[in-house]
C-alpha positions in Angstrom: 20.4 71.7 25.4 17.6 68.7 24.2 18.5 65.3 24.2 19.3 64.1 20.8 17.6 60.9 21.0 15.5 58.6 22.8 17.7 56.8 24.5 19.7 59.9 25.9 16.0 61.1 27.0 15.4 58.2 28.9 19.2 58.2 30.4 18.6 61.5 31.4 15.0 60.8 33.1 16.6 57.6 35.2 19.5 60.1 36.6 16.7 62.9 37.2 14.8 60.6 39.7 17.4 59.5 41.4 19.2 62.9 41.8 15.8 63.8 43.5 15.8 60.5 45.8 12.7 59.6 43.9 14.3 56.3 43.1 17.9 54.6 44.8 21.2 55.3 42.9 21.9 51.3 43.0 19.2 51.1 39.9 21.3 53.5 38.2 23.7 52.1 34.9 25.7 53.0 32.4 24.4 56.5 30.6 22.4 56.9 33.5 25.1 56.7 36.1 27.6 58.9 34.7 24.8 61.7 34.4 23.6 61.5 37.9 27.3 62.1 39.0 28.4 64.7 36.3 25.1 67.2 35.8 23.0 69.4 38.0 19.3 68.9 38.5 18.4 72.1 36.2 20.2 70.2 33.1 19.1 66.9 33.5 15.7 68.6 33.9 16.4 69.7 30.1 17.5 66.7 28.6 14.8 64.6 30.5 11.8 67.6 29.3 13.0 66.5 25.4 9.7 65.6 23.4 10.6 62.0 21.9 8.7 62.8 18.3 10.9 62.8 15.6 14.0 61.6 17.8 16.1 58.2 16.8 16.0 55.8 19.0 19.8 55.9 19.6 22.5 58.9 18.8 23.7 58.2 15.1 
């Protein structure tokens, strides 16, 4: 499933990095946060793999 928006994209980028220890959960927030906790690896590799073209900045 793509992210519908940018800000979901980015959410789900943040979470991705720190699910892979690429960055420390403490800098996680928010969206982010609840992500990290609550999907695998495989689907925030979806929703962070979104092209941002055409997608609003935040879900309507």
């Amino acid at each position: 499933m793509p992210a519908t928006s940018k800000a979901q994209q980015k959410a789900a980028g943040a979470a991705l990095a720190a699910k892979r220890g690429e960055e420390p959960r403490s800098h996680l927030r928010g969206a982010s946060k609840q992500m990290e906790e609550s999907m695998t690896e495989k689907q925030l590799e979806e929703f962070a793999g979104t092209k941002r073209k055409g997608l609003p900045e935040k879900k309507g």
